[in-house]
C-alpha beads as a LAMMPS data file, in Angstrom:
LAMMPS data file: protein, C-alpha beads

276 atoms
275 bonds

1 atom types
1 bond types

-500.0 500.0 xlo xhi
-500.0 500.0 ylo yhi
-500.0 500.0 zlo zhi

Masses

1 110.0

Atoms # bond

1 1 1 0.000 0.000 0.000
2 1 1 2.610 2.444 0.546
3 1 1 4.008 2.210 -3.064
4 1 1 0.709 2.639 -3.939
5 1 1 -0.027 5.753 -2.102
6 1 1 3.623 6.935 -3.290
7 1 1 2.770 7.146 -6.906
8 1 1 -0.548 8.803 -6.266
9 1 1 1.000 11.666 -3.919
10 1 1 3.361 11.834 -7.143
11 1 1 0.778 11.869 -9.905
12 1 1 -1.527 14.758 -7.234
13 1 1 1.917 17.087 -6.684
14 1 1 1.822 16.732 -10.777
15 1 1 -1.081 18.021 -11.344
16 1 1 -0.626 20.937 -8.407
17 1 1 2.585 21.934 -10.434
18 1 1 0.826 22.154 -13.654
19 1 1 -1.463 24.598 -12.593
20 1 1 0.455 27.361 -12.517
21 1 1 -2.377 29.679 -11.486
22 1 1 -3.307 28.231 -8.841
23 1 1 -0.435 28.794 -6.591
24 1 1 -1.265 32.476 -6.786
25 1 1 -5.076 32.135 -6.353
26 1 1 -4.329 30.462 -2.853
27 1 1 -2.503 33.100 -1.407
28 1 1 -4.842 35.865 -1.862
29 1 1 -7.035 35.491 1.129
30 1 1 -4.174 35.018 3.605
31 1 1 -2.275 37.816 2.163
32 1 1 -5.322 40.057 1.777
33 1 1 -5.904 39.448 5.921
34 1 1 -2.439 40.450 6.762
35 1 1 -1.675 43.159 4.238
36 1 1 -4.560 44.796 4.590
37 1 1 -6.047 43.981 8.021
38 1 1 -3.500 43.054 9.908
39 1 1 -1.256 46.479 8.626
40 1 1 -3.870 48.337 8.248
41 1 1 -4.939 48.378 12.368
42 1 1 -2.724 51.434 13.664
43 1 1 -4.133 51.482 16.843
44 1 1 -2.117 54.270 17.921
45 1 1 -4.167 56.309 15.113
46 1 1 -7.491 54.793 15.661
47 1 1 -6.928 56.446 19.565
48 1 1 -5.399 59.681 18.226
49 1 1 -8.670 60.189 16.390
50 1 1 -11.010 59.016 18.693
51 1 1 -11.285 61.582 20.998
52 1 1 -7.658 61.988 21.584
53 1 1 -6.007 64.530 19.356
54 1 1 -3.529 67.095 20.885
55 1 1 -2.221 64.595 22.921
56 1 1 1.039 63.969 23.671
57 1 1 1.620 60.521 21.174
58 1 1 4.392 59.330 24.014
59 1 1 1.627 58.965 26.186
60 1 1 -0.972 57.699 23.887
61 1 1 1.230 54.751 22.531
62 1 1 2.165 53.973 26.354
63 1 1 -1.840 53.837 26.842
64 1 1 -2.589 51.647 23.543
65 1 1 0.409 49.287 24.269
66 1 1 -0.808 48.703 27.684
67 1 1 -4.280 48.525 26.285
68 1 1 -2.810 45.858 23.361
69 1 1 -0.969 43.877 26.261
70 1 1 -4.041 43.613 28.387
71 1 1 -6.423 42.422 25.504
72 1 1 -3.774 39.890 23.347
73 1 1 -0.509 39.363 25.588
74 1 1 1.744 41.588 23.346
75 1 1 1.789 44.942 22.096
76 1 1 2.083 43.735 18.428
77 1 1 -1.339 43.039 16.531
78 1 1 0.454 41.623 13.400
79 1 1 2.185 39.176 14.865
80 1 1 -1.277 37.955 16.588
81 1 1 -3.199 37.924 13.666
82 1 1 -0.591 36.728 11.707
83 1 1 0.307 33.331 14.144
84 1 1 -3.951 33.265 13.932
85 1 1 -3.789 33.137 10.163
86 1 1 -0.985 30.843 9.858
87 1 1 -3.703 27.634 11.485
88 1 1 -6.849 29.660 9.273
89 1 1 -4.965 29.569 6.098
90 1 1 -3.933 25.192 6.708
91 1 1 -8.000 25.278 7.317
92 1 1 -8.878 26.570 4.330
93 1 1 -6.481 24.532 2.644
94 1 1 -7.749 21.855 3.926
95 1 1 -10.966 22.664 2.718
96 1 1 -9.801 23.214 -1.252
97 1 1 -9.184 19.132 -1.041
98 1 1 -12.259 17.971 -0.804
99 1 1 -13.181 20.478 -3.567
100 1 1 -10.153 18.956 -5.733
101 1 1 -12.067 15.302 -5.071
102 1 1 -15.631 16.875 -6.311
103 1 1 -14.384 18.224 -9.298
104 1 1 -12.338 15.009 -10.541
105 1 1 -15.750 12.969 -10.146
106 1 1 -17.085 15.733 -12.489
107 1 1 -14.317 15.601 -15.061
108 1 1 -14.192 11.649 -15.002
109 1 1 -10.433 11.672 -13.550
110 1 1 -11.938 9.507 -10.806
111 1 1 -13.343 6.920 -12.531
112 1 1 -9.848 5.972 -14.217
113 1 1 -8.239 5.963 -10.474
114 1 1 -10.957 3.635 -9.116
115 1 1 -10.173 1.212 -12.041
116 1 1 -6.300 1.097 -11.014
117 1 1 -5.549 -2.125 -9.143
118 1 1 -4.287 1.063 -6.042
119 1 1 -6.018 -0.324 -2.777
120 1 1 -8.780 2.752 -1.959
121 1 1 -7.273 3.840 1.445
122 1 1 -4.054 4.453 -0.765
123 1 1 -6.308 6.954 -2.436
124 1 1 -7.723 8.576 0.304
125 1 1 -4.364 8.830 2.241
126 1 1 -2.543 10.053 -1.233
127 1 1 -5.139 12.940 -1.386
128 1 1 -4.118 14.068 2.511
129 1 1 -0.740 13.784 1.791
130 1 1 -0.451 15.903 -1.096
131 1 1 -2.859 18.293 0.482
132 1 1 -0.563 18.198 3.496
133 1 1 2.359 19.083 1.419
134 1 1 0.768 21.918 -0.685
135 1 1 -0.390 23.668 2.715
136 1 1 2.747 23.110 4.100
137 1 1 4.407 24.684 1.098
138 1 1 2.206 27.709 1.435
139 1 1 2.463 27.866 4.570
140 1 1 6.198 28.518 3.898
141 1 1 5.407 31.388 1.754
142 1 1 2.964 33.002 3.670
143 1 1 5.577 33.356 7.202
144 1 1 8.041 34.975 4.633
145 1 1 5.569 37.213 3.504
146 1 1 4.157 37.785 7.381
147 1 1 8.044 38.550 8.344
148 1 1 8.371 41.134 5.155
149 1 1 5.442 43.152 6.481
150 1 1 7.059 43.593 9.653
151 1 1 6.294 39.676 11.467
152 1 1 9.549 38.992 13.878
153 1 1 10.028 35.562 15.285
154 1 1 12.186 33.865 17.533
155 1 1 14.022 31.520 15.331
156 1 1 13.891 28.407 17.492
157 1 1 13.701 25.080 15.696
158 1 1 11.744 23.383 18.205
159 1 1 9.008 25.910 18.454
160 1 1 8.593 25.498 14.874
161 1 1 8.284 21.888 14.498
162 1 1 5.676 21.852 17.458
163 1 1 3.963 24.890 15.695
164 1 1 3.935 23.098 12.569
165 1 1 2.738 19.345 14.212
166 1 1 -0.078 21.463 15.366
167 1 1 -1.105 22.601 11.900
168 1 1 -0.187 18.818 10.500
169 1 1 -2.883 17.624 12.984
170 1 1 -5.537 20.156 12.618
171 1 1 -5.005 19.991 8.583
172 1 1 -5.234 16.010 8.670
173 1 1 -8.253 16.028 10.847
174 1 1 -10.258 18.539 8.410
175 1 1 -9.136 17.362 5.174
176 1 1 -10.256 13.888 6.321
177 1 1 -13.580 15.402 6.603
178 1 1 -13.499 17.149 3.529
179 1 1 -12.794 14.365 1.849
180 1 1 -15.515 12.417 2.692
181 1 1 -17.630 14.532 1.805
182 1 1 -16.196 15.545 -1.448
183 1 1 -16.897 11.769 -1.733
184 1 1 -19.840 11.672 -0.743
185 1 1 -21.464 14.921 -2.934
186 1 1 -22.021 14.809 -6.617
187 1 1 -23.374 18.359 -6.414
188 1 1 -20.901 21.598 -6.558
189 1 1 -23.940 23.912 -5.412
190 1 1 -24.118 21.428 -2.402
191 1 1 -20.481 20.895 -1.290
192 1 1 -19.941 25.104 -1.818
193 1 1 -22.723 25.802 0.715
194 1 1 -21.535 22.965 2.872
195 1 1 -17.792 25.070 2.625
196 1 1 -19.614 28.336 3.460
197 1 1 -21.445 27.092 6.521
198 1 1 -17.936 26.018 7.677
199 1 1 -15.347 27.593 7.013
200 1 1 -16.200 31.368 8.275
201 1 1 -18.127 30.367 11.360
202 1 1 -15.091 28.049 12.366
203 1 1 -12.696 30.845 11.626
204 1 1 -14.276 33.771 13.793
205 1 1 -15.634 31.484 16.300
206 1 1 -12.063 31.322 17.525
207 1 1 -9.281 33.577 19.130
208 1 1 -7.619 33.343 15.499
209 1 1 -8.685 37.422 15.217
210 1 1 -9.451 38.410 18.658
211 1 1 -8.959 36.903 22.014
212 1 1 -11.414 34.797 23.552
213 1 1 -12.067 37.150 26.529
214 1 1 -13.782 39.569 24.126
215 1 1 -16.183 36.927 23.144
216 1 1 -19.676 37.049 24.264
217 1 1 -19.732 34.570 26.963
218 1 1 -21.886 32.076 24.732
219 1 1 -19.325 32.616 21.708
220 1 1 -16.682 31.720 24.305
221 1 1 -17.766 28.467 24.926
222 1 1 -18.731 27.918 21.274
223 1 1 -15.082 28.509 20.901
224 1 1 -14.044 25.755 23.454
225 1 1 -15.534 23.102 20.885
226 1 1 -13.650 24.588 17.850
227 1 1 -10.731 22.308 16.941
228 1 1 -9.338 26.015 15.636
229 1 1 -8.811 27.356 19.084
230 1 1 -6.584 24.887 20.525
231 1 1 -4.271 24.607 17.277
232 1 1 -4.018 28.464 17.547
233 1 1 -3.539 28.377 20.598
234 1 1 -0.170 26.221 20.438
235 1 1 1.240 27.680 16.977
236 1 1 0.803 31.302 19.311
237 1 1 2.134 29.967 22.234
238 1 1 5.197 28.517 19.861
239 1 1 5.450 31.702 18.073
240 1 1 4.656 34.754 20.079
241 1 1 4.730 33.362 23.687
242 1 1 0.976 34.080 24.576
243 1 1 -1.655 31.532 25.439
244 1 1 -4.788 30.955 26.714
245 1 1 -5.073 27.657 27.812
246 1 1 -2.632 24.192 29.466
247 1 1 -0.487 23.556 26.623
248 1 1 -1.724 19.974 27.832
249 1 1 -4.904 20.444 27.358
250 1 1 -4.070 22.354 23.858
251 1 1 -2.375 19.227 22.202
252 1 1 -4.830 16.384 24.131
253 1 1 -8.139 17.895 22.557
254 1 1 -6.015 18.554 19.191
255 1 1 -4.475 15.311 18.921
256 1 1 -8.024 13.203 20.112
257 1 1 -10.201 15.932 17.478
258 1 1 -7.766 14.363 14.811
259 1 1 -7.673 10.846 15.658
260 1 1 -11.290 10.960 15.289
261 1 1 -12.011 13.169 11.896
262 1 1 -9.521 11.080 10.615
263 1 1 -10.619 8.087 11.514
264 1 1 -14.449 9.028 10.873
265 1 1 -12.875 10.669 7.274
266 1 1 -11.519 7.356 6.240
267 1 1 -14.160 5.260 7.067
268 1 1 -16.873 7.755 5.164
269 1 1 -14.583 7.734 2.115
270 1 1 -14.070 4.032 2.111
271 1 1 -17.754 3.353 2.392
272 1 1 -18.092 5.397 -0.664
273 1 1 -15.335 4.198 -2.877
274 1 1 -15.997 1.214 -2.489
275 1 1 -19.939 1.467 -4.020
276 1 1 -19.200 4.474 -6.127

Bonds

1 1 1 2
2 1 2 3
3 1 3 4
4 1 4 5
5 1 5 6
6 1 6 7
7 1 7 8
8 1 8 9
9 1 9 10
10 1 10 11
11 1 11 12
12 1 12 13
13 1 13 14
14 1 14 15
15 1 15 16
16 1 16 17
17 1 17 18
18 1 18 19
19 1 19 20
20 1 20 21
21 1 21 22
22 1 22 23
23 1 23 24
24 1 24 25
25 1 25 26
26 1 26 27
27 1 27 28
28 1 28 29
29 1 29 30
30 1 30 31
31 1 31 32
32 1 32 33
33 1 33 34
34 1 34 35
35 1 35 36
36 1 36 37
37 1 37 38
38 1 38 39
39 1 39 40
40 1 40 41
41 1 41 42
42 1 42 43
43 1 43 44
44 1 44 45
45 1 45 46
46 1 46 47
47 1 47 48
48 1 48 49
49 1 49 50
50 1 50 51
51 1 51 52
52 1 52 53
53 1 53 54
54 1 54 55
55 1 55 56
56 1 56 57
57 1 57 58
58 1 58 59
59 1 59 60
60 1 60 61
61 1 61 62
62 1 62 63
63 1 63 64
64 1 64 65
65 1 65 66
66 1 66 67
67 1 67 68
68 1 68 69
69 1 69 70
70 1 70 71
71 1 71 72
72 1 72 73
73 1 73 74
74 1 74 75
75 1 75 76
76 1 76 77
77 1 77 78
78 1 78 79
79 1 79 80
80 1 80 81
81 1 81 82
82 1 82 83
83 1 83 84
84 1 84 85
85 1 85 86
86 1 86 87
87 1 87 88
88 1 88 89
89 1 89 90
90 1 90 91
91 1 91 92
92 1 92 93
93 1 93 94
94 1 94 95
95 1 95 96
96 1 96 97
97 1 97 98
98 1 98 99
99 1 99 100
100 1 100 101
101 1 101 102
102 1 102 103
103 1 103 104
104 1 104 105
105 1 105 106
106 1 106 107
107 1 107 108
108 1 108 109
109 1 109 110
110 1 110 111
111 1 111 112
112 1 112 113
113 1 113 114
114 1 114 115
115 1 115 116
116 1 116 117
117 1 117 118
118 1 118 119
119 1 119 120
120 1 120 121
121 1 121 122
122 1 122 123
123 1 123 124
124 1 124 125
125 1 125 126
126 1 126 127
127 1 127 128
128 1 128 129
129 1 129 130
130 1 130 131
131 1 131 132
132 1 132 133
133 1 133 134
134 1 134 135
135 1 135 136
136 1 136 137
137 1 137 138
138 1 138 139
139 1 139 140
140 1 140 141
141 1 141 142
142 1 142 143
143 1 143 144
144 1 144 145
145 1 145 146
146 1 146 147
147 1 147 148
148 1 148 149
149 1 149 150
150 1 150 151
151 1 151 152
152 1 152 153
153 1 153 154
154 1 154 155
155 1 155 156
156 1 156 157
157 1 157 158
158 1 158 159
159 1 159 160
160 1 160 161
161 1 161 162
162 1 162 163
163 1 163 164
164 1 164 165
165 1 165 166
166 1 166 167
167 1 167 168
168 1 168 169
169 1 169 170
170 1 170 171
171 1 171 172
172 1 172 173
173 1 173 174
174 1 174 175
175 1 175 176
176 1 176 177
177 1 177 178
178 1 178 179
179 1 179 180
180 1 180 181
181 1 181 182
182 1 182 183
183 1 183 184
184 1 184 185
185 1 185 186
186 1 186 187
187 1 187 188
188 1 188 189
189 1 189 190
190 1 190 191
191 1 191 192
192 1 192 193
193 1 193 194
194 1 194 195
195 1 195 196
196 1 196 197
197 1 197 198
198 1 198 199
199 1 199 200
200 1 200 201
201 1 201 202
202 1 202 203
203 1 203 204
204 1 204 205
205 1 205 206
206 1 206 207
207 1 207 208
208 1 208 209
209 1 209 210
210 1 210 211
211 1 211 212
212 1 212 213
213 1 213 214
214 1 214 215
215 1 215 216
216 1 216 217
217 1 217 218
218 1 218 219
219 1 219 220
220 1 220 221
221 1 221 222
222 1 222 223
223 1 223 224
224 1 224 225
225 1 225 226
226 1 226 227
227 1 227 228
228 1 228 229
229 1 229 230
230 1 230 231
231 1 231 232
232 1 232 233
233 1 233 234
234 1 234 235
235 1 235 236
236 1 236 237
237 1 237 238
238 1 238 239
239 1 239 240
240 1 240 241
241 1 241 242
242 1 242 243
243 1 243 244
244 1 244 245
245 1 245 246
246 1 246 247
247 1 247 248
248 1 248 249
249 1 249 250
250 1 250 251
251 1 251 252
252 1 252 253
253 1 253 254
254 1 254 255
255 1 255 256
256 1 256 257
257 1 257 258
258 1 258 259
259 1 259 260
260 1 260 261
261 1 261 262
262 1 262 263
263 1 263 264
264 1 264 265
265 1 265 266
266 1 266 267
267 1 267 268
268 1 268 269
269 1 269 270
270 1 270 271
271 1 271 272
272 1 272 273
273 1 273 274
274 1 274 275
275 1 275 276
């Protein structure tokens, strides 16, 4: 099986490299957030003009960074939103896979694998790889873009590898889901409006923009159930030393939310494969 699933993470990464547009296409959301949002939050500004001109700017930066530090744990916005944005963008990503599947069933593509003699978890786990491994390559990208505009980071090997286990996990667990249903759904309308009802709700529904202490109380614990909280929570703990919850806790409910998306994932897909 691993041969198998070898030569179909070669023949996906084939097909990623030949379209050349859609490298670009990817990294206009991310980049939009932190080019434009992320930058374009002077806080110091916002204050000046809010009821604050005339003042001496000494003392309004010492009030907004003590404001900032109070509300995220640092005095840099950017570099929260950014480590936020690093876990959204693997989501999304993540998302785009099962998409990939739908559109193959459309085109017939899938039909030709299912004939190969390739046992069908190879497929399945050939699809996650290859997703892993794009998102992983844009993730690349997007830090150096994030440190360009202005993102520093402590350049510690080990805080990046458990900052980038974190994303592994959380991108496993939801393109597992993703593709099951991509799978499962013969309908583009369908598996767009299943994306929509996802993908935004799961991404403000967690500290990935704001911290959870400025959640309404019932968004909070919304939040607690989002698999997006406790991967940001370790890729900003990794990253920009600020936290919210037992680092513990963070990778327990991370790792066990995987374990079973994947698991579930796999399963769905199987069941499908093998009567489609």
């Amino acid at each position: 099986m691993i041969r198998e699933t070898y030569v179909l993470v070669e023949r996906e990464l084939k097909k990623w490299v030949g379209r050349r547009g859609t490298f670009f296409i990817s990294l206009i959301t991310p980049v939009a957030w932190l080019a434009l949002f992320g930058k374009s939050l002077n806080f110091v500004n916002m204050f000046s003009s809010a009821g604050l001109q005339g003042a001496n700017p000494a003392i309004v930066k010492q009030y907004v960074d003590q404001t900032l530090l109070r509300l995220f744990g640092t005095t840099n916005y950017f570099a929260y939103l950014a480590t936020g944005m690093f876990v959204v963008f693997a989501f999304f990503q993540s998302v785009f896979g099962g998409v990939n599947i739908l559109f193959e069933k459309r085109l017939g593509s899938m039909n030709r694998l299912r004939m190969t003699p390739a046992p069908r978890s190879s497929i399945f786990l050939a699809k996650m790889t290859a997703t892993l491994i794009r998102t992983f390559f844009y993730e690349t990208i997007l830090l150096v873009i994030a440190v360009a505009l202005g993102f520093g980071v402590d350049w510690n090997a080990t805080n990046f590898i458990e900052a980038g286990v974190a994303i592994a996990l959380l991108a496993a667990g939801f393109i597992s889901v993703f593709e099951a249903i991509g799978f499962a759904v013969d309908n583009q309308e369908i598996m767009f409006s299943i994306v929509n009802l996802i993908n935004l709700p799961l991404m403000f529904a967690s500290p990935a923009l704001f911290p959870l202490q400025q959640m309404p109380w019932w968004l909070r614990d919304i939040a607690r159930f989002n698999p997006l909280t406790y991967a940001v929570d370790i890729v900003r703990y990794n990253l920009l030393g600020v936290h919210s919850f037992n680092m513990l806790e963070d990778w327990a409910v991370l790792i066990a939310i995987t374990a079973v998306f994947v698991t579930a994932g796999l399963l769905a897909s199987l069941r499908v494969l093998e009567n489609y």
